[in-house]
Steps between C-alpha positions, in 0.01 A plus 500: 500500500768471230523420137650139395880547367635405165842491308394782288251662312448221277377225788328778636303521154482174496329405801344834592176571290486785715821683451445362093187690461676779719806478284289494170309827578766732519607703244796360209718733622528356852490177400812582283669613805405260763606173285923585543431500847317205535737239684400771808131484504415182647186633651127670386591794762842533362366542178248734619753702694752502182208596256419768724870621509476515144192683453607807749808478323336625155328786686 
């Protein structure tokens, strides 16, 4: 089981209403600093795992 690959985080919105909705939810903050890295998140678990990374990064 594996998540379809994508050029970056803007296909992935694109075409992924899961990772969109996913994407949507979290907080401004994240967002914010998830979008300069988006030419490396060409998948819904890399974005997962990188919005993760983020939030035990505040803590």
């Amino acid at each position: 089981m594996g998540y379809p690959k994508y050029s970056g985080l803007a296909e992935l919105l694109k075409h992924d209403e899961e990772a969109l909705r996913f994407f949507e939810a979290l907080p401004l903050s994240v967002r914010e600093r998830i979008a300069p890295s988006g030419k490396k998140i060409d998948s819904l678990e890399a974005l997962r795992n990188y919005a993760d990374a983020l939030s035990h990064e505040k803590q």
